[in-house]
N, CA, C and O of each residue as an XYZ file, in Angstrom:
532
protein
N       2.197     -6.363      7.593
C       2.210     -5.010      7.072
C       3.440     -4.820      6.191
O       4.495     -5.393      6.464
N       3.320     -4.093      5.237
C       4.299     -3.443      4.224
C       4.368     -2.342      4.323
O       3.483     -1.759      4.950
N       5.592     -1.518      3.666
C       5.618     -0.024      3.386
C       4.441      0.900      2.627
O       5.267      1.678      2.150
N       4.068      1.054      2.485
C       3.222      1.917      1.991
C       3.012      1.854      0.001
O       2.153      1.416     -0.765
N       3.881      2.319     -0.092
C       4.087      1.957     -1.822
C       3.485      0.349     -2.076
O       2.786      0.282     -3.086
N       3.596     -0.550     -1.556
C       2.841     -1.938     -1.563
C       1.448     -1.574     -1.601
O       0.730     -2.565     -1.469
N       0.790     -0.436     -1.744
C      -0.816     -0.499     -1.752
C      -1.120      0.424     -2.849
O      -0.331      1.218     -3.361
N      -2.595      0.194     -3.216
C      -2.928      1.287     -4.261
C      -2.979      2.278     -3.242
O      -2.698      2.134     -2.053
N      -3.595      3.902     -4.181
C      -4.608      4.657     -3.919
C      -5.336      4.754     -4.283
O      -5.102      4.251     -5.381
N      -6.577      5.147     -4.316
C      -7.700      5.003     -4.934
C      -7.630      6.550     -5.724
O      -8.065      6.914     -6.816
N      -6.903      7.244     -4.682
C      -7.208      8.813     -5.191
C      -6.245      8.989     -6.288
O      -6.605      9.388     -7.396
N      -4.835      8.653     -5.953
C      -4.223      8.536     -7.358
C      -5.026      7.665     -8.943
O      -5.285      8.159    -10.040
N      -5.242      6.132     -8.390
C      -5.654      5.651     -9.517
C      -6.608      6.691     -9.990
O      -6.198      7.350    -10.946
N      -7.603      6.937     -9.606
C      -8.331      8.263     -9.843
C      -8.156      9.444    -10.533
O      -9.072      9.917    -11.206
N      -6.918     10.045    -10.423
C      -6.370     10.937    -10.656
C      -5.705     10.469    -12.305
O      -5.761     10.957    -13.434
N      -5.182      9.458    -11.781
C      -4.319      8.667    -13.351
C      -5.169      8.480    -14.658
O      -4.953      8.626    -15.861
N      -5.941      8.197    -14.096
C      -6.635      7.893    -15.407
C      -7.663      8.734    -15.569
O      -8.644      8.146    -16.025
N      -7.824      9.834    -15.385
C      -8.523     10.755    -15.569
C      -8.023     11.616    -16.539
O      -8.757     12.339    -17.213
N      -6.093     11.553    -16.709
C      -5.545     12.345    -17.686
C      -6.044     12.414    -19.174
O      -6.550     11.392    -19.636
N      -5.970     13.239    -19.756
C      -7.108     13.188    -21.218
C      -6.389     11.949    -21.936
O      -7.063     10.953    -22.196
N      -4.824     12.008    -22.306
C      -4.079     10.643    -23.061
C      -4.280      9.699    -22.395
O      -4.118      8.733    -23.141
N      -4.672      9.198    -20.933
C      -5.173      8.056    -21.177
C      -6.295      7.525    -20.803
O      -6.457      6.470    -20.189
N      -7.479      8.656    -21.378
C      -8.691      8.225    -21.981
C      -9.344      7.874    -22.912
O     -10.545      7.967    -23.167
N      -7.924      7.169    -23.782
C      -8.281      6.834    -25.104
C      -8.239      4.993    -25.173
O      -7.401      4.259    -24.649
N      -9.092      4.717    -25.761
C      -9.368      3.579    -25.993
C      -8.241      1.785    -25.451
O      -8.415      0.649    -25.010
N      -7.259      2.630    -25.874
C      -6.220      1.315    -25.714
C      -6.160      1.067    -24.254
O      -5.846     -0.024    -23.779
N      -6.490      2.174    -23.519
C      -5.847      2.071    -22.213
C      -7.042      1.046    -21.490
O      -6.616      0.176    -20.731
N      -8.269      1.127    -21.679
C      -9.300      0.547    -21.483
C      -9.606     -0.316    -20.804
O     -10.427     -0.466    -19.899
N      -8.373     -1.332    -21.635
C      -8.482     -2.816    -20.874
C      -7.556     -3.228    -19.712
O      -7.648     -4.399    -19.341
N      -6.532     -2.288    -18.988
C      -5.697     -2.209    -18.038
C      -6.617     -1.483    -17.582
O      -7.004     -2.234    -16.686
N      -7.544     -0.211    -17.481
C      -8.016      0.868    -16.462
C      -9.336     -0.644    -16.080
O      -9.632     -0.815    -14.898
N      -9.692     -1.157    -16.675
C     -11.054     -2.212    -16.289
C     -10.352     -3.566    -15.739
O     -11.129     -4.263    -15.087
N      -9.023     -4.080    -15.873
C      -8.468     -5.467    -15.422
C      -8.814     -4.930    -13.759
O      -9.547     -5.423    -12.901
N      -7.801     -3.515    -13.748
C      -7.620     -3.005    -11.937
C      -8.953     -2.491    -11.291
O      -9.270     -2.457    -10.102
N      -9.656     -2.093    -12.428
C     -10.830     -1.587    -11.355
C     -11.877     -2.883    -10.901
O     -12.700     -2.782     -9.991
N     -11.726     -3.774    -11.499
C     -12.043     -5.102    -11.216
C     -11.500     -5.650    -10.171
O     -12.175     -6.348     -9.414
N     -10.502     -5.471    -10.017
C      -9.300     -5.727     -8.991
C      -9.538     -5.332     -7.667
O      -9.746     -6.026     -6.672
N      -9.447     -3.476     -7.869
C     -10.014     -2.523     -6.818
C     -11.093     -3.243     -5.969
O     -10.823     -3.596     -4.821
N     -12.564     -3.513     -6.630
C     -13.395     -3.931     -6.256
C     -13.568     -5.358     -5.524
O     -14.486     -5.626     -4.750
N     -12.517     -6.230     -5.906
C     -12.653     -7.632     -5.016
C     -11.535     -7.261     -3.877
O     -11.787     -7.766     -2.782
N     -10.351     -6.473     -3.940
C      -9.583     -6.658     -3.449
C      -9.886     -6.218     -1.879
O     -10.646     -5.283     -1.625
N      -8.977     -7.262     -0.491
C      -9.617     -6.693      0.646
C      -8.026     -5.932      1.158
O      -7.826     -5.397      2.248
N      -7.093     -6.068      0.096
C      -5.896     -5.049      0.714
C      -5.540     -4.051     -0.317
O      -5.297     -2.935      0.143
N      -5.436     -4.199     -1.816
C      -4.966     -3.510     -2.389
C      -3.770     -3.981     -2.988
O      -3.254     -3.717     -4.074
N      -3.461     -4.668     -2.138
C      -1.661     -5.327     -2.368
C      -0.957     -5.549     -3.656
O      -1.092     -6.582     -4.312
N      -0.180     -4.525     -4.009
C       0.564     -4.900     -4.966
C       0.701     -6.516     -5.463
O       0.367     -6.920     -6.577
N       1.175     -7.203     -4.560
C       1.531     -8.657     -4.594
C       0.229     -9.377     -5.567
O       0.439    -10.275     -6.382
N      -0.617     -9.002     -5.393
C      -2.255    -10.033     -5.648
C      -1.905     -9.307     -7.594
O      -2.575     -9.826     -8.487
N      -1.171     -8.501     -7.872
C      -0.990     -8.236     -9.381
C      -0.235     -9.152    -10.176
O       0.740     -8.633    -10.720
N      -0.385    -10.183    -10.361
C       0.764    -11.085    -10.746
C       1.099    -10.515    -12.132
O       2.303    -10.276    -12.218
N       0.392    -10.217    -13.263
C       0.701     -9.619    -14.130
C       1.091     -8.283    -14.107
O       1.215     -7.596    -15.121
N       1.227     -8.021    -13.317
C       1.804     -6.257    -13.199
C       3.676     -6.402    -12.860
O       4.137     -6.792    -11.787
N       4.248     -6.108    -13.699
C       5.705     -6.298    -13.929
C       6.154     -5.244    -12.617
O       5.495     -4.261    -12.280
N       7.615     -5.767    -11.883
C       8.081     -5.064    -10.629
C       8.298     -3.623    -10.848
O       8.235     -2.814     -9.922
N       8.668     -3.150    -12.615
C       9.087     -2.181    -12.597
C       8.367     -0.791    -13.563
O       8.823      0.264    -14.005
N       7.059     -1.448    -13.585
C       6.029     -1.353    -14.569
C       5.787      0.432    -13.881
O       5.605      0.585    -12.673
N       5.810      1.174    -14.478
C       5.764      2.866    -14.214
C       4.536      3.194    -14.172
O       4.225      4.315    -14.577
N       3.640      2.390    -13.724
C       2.048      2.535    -13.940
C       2.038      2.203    -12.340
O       1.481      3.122    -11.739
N       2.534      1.059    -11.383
C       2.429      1.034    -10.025
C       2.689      2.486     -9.292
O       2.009      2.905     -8.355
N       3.590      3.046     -9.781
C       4.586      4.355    -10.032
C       3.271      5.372     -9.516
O       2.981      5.720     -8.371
N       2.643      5.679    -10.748
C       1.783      6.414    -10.535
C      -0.057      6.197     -9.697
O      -0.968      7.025     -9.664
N      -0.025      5.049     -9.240
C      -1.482      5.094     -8.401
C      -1.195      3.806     -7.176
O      -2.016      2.971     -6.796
N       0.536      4.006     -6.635
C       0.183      3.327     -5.795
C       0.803      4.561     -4.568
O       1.612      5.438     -4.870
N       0.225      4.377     -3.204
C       0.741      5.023     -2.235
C       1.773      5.881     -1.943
O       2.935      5.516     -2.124
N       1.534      6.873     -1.556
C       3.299      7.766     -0.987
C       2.320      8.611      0.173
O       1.103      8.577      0.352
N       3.263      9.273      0.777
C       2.960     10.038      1.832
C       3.529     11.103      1.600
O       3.624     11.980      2.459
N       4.019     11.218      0.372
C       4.148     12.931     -0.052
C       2.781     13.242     -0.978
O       2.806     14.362     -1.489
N       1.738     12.532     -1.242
C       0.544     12.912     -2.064
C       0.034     12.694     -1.701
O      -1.017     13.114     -2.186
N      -0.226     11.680     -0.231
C      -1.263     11.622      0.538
C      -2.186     12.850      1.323
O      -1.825     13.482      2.316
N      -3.350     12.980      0.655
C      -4.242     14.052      1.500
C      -4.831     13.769      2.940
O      -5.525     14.610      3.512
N      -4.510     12.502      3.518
C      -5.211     11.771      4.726
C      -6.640     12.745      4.714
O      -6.957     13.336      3.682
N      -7.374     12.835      5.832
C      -8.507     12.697      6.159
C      -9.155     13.680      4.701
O     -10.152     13.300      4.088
N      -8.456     14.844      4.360
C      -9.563     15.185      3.398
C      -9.488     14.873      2.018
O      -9.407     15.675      1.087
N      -9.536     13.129      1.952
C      -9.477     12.435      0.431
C     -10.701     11.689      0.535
O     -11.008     10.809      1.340
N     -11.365     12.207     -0.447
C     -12.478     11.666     -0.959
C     -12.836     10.137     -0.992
O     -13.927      9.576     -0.892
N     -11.710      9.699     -1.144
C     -11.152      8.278     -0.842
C     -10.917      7.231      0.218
O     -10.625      6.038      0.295
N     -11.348      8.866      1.463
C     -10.795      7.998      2.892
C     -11.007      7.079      3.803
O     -10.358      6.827      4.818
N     -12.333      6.400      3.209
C     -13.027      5.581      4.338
C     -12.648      4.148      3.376
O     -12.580      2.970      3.724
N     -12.423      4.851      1.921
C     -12.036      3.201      1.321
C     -10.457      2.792      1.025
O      -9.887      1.892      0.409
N     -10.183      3.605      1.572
C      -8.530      3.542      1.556
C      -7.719      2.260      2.280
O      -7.355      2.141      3.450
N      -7.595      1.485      1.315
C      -6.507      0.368      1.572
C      -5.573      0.712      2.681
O      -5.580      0.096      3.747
N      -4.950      1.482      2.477
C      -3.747      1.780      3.685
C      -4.742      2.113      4.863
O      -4.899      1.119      5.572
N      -5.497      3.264      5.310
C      -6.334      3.160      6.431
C      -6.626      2.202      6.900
O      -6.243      1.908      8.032
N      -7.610      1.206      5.968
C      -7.896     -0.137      6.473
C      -7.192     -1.058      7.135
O      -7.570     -1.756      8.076
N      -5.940     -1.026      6.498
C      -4.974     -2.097      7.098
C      -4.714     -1.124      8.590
O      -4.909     -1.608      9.705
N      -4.277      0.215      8.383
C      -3.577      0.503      9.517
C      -5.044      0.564     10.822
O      -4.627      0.579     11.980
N      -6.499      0.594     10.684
C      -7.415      0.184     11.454
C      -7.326     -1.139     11.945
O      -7.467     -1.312     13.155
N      -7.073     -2.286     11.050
C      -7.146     -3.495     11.378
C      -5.817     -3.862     12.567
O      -5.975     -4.390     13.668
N      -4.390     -3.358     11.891
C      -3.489     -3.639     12.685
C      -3.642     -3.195     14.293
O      -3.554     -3.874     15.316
N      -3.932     -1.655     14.069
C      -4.307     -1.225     15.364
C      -4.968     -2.344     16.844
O      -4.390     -2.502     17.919
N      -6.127     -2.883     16.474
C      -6.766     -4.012     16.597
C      -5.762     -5.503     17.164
O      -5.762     -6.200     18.178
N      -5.064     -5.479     16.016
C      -4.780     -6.978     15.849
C      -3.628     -7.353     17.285
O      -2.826     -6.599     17.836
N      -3.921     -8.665     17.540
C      -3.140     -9.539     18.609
C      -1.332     -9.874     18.355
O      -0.351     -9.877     19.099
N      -1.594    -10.166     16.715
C      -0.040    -10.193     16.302
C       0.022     -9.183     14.801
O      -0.824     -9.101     13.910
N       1.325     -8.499     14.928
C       1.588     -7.781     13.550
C       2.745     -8.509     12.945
O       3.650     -8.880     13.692
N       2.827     -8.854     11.104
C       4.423     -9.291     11.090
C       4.679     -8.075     10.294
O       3.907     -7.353      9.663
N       5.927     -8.030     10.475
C       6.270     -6.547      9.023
C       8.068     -6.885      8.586
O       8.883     -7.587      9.184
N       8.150     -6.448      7.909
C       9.437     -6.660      7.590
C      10.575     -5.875      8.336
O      10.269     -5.196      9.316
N      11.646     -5.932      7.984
C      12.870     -5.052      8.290
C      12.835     -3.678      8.115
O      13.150     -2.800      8.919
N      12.411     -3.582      6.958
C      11.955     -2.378      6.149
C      11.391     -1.477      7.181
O      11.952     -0.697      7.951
N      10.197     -1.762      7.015
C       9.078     -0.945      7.631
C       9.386     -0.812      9.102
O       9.103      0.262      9.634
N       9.974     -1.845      9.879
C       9.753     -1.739     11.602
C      11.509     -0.991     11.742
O      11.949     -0.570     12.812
N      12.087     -0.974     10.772
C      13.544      0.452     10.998
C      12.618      1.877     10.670
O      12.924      3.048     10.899
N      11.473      1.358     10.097
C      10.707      3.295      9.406
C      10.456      3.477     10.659
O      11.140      4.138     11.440
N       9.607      2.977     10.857
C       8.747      2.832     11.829
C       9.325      3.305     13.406
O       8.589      3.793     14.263
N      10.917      3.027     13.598
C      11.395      3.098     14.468
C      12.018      4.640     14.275
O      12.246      5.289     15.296
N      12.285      5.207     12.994
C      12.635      6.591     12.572
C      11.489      7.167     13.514
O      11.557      7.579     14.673
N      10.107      7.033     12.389
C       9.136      7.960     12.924
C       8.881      8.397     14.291
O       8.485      9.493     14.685
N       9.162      7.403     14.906
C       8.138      7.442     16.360
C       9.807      7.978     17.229
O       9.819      8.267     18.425
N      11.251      8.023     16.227
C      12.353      8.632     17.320
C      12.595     10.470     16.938
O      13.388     11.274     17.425
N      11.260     10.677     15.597
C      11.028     11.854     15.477
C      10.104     12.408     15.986
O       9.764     13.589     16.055
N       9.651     11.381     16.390
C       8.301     12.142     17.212
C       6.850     12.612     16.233
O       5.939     13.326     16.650
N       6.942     12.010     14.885
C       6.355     12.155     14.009
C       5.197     11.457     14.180
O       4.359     11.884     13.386
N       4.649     10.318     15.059
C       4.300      9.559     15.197
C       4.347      7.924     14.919
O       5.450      7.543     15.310
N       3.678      6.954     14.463
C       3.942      5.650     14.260
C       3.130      5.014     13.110
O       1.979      5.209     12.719
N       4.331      4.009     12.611
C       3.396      2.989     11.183
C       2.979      2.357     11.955
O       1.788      2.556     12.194
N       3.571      1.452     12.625
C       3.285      0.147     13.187
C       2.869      0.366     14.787
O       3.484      0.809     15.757
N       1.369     -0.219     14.567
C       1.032      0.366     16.267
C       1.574     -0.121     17.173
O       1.704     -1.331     16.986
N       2.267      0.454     18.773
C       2.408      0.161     19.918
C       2.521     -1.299     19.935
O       1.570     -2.001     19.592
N       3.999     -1.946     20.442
C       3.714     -2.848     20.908
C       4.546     -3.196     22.222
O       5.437     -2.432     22.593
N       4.252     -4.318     22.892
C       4.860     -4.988     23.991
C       5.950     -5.504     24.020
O       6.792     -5.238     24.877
N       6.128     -6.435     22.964
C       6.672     -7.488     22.703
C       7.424     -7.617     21.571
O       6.700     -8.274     20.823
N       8.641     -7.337     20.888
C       8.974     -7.751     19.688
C       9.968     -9.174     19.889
O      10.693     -9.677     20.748
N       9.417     -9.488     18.312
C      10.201    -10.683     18.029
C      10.954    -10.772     16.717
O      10.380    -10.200     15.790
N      12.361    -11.488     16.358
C      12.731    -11.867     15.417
C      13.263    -12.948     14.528
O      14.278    -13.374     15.078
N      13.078    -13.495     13.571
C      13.172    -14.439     13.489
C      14.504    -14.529     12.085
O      14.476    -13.919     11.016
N      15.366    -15.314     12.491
C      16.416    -15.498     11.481
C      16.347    -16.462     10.271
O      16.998    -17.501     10.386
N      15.831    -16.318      9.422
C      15.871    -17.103      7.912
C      16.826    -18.509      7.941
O      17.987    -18.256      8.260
N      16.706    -19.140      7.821
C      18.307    -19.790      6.952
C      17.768    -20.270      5.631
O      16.653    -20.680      5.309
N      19.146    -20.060      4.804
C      19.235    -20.262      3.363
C      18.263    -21.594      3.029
O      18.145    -22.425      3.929
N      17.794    -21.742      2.170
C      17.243    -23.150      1.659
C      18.706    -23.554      1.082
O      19.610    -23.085      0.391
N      18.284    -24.977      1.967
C      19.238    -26.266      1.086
C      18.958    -26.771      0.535
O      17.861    -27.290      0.743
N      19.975    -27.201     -1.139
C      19.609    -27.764     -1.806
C      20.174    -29.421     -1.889
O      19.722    -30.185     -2.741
């Protein structure tokens, strides 16, 4: 699992390109690369964009936040990348997530806000070492 911003929305992308400027022609072949994308993709994941630059202001606007998130009443909600994952994790035997997310994660649930990362038993961590050259 990742933070959230790591996924599309469907309702933003939606929203984005619906603006009248960029329903003009040029935009065309970026609004059809992703909706191509949309359609094979089984996470959404930023990562699977290899041509999509880190700082590209277009991720900006149609990928995830939880300040524009409508949860259940988005038109979007049963195909929603983030749902999906957070259904699957729910489920799953092992979760990995980063640093990132399992300090959010540890905010939320000490606000009582509820949880990213579902319930677990058991945590583990594992320490990197540098590659040698």
């Amino acid at each position: 699992m990742k933070g959230r911003k790591n996924y599309l929305c469907r309702y933003r992308y939606d929203q984005h390109f619906l603006q009248p400027f960029l329903m003009r022609k040029e935009f065309d072949d970026v609004r059809d690369i992703l909706q191509k994308w949309i359609e094979r993709s089984e996470f959404g994941d930023r990562a699977e964009l290899d041509w999509l630059k880190d700082d590209d202001p277009l991720w900006d606007s149609i990928s995830s936040t939880s300040d524009q998130c409508v949860g259940a009443d988005c038109m979007f909600y049963e195909d929603c990348f983030l749902n999906r994952l957070r259904q699957t994790a729910a489920q799953a035997q092992l979760i990995i997530v980063n640093h990132h997310l399992f300090f959010a994660d540890l905010m939320v649930k000490k606000e009582g806000f509820g949880e990213i990362i579902p319930g677990s038993r058991r945590l583990s961590s594992t320490k990197l070492t540098p590659w040698k050259t």
